[in-house]
C-alpha positions as CSV (number, residue, x, y, z in Angstrom):
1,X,116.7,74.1,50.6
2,X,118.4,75.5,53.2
3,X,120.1,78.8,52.4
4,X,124.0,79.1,53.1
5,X,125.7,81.7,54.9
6,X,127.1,84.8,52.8
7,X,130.9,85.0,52.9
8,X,130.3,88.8,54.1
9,X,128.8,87.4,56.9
10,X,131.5,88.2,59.8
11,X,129.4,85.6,62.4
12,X,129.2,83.2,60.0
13,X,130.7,79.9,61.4
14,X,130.8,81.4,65.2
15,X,127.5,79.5,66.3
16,X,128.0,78.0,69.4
17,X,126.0,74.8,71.0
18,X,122.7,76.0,73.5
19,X,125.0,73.6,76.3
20,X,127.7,75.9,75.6
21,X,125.6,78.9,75.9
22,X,124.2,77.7,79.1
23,X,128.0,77.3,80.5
24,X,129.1,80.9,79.2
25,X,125.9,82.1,81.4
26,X,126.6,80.4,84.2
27,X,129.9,81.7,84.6
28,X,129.0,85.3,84.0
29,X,126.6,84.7,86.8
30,X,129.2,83.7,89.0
31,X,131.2,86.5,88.4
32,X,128.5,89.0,88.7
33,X,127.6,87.3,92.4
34,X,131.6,87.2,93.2
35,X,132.0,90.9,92.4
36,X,129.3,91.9,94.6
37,X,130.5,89.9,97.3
38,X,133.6,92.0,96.7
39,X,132.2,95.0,96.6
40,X,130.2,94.0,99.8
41,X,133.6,93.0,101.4
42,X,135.1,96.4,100.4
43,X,131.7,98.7,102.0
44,X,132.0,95.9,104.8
45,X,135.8,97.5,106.1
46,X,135.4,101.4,105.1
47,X,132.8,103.0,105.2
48,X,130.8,100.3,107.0
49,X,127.0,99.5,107.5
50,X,127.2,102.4,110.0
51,X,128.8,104.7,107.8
52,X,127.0,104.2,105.3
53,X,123.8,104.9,107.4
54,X,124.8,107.8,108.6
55,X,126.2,109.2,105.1
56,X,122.3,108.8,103.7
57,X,121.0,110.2,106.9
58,X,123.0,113.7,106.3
59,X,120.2,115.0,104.2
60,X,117.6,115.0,107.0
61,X,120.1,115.7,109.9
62,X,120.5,118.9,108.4
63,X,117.2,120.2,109.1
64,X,116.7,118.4,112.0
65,X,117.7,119.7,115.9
66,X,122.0,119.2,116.6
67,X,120.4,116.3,119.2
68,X,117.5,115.0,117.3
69,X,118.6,111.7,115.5
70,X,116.8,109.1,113.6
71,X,114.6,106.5,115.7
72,X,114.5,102.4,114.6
73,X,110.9,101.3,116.0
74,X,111.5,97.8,114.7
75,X,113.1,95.7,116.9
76,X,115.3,94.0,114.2
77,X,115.9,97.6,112.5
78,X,119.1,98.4,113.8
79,X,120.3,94.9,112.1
80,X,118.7,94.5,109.1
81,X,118.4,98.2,107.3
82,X,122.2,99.0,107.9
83,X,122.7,95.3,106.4
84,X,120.0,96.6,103.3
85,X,121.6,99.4,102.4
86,X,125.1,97.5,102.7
87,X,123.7,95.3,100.1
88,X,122.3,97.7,97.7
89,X,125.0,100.0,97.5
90,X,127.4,97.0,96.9
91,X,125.4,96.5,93.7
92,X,125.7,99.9,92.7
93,X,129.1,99.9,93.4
94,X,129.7,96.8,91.2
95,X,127.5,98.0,88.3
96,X,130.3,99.1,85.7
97,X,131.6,95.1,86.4
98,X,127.9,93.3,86.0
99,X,127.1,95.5,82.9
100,X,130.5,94.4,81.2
101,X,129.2,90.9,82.5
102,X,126.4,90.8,80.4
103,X,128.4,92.8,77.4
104,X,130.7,90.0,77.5
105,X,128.0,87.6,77.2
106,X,126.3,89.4,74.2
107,X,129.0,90.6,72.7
108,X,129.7,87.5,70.7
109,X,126.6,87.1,69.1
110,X,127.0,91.1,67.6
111,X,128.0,92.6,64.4
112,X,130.8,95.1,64.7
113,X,128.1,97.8,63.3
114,X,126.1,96.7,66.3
115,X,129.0,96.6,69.3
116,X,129.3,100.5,68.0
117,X,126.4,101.4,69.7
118,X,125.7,98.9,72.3
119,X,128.6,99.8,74.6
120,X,128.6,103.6,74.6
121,X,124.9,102.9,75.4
122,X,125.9,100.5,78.5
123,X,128.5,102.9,79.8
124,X,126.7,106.0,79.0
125,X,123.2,104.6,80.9
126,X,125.4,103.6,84.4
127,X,127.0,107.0,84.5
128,X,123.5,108.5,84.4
129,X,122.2,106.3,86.8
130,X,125.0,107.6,89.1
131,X,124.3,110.8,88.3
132,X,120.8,110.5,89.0
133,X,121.1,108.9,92.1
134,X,124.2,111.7,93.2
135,X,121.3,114.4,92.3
136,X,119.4,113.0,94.6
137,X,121.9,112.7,97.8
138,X,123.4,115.9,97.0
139,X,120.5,118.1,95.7
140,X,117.1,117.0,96.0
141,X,117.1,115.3,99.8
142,X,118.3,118.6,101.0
143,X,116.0,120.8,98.9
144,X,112.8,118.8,100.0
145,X,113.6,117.9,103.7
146,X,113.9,122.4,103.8
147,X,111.2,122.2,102.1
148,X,109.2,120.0,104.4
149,X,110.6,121.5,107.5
150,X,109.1,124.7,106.8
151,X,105.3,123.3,107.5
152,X,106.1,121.3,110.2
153,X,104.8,122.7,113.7
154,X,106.9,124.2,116.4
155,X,105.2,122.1,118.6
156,X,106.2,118.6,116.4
157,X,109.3,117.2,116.9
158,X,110.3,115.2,113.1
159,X,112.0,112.5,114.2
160,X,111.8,109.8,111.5
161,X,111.8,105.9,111.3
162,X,115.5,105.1,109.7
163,X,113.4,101.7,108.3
164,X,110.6,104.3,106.7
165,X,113.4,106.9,106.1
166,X,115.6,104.0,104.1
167,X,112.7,102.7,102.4
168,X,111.7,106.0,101.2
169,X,115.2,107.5,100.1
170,X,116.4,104.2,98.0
171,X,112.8,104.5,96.0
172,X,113.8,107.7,95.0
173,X,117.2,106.7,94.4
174,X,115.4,104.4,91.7
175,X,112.9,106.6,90.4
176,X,115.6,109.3,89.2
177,X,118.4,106.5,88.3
178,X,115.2,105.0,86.0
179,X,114.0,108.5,85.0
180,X,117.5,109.1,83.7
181,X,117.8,106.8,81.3
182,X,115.3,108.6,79.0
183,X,118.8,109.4,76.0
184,X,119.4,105.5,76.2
185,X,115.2,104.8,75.5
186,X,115.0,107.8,73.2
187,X,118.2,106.4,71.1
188,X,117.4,102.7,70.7
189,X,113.9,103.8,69.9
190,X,115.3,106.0,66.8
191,X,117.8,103.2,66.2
192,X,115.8,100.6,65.6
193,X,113.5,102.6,63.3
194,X,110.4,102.2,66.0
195,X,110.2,106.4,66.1
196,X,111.4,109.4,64.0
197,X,113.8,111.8,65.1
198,X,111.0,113.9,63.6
199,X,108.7,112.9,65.4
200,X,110.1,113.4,69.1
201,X,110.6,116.7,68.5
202,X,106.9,117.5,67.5
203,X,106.2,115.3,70.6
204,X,108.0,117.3,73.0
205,X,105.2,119.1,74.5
206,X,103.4,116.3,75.1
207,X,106.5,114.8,76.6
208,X,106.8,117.7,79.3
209,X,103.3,116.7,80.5
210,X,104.5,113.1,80.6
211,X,107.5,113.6,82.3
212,X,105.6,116.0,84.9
213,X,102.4,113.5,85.7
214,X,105.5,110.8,85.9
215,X,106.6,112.8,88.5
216,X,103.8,113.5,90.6
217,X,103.4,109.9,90.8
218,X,106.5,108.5,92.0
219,X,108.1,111.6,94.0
220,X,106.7,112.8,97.5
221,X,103.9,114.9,97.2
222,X,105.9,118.4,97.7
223,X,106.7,120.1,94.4
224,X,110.6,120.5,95.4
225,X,111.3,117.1,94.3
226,X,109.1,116.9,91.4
227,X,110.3,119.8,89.7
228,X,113.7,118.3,90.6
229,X,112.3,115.2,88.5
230,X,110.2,116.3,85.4
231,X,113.0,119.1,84.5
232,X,115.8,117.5,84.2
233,X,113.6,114.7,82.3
234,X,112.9,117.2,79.5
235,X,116.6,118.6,79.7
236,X,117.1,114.8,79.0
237,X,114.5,114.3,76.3
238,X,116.5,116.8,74.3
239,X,120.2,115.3,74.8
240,X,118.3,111.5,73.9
241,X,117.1,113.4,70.6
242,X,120.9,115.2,70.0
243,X,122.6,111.8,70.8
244,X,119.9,109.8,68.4
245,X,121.1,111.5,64.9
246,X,124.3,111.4,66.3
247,X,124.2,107.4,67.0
248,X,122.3,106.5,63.7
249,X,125.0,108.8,61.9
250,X,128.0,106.5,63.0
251,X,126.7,102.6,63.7
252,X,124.5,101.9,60.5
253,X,125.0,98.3,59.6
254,X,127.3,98.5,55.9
255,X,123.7,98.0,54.2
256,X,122.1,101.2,55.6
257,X,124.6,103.4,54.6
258,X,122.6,106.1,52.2
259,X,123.8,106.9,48.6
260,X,124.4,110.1,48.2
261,X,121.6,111.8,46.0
262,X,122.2,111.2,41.8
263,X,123.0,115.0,40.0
């Protein structure tokens, strides 16, 4: 015998056909491609593909001579990375519209206990992405170029591939907008009962060596950057643990709830 729905339950009766479900994803795919075309549109008129080129080439300029500039050794180079990093910062710039996307999708098939959490999560993990990928333009390109620099030869003149220079900057724009998110992992792991708020914070040591060997490995091998990485990854360890209690405190499901303790 099939069991029926409880009357408490607020998706009861809101089942939709798998059709219909393929229809409601094909349209948020739609919208996800026209907003990046939009944003592409929008980078396309101010700043550019040139603008944009030169705004990630600052970092290096800086410590480079007033007349040095960037090479291309490709042939296509001069077409194609400008057009890359046109692309990718299109998607970045349409992130806050493809995350609501998929919240709009999802959001449907959620309790309102659950909605709680999910979209403070969404909006809370894009603005750290941003901010890890500002800390990186602003802080830790400047830092590590000097850095750099300083052991280079007076007979050597740096003058960098802007395909190599691209390709290495946007996978350190990745590693710390990843490396960021460690309060959204550390919160749906407490959330969802997998790990103790307990027990991360007896794990922390071990999560400072983590963080630094995680480091090492996907940063450039001078210890500017990875310091820049593995600190702020501990400093985020500890707001993922604070934000945890806070999040299990205010989106239990009406079931969860605790009884106070009898007299």
């Amino acid at each position: 015998m099939s069991e029926q729905p409880s009357q408490d339950d607020e998706l009861a009766g809101t089942e939709q056909p798998f059709v219909q479900h393929l229809i409601e994803l094909r349209d948020r795919l739609l919208y996800c491609i026209y907003g990046i075309f939009a944003a592409v549109g929008l980078l396309a008129i101010w700043p550019g593909p040139n603008g944009l080129i030169d705004f990630i080439a600052r970092p290096i300029r800086a410590h480079m001579p007033p007349d040095a500039k960037l090479i291309a050794v490709g042939v296509f180079s001069p077409f194609f990375v400008p057009l890359k990093v046109l692309m990718l910062v299109a998607v970045l710039l349409a992130l806050p519209w493809l995350i609501y996307q998929i919240w709009a999708f999802v959001a449907p098939g959620l309790y309102s206990h659950e909605k709680k959490f999910v979209l403070p999560l969404i909006v809370f993990g894009s603005l750290l992405a941003y901010t890890g990928i500002a800390f990186v333009q602003f802080f830790v390109l400047d830092k590590m170029f000097a850095f750099i620099q300083g052991f280079t030869p007076a007979s050597v003149a740096a003058t960098p591939d802007i395909a190599s220079y691209v390709e290495s900057i946007l996978s350190l724009y990745l590693a710390f907008g990843l490396a960021f998110q460690v309060p959204i992992v550390v919160v749906l792991l407490v959330r969802f009962g997998i790990v103790e708020v307990a027990k991360l914070k007896s794990f922390r040591g071990y999560f400072i060596v983590v963080a630094f060997i995680v480091a090492a490995v996907v940063t450039p091998p001078d210890v500017i950057s990875q310091l820049a990485l593995a600190v702020p990854m501990c400093l985020l360890y500890e707001i993922g643990i604070w934000a945890a209690q806070l999040f299990v405190r205010h989106t239990q499901a009406p079931g969860e709830q605790q009884e106070p303790p009898a007299a």
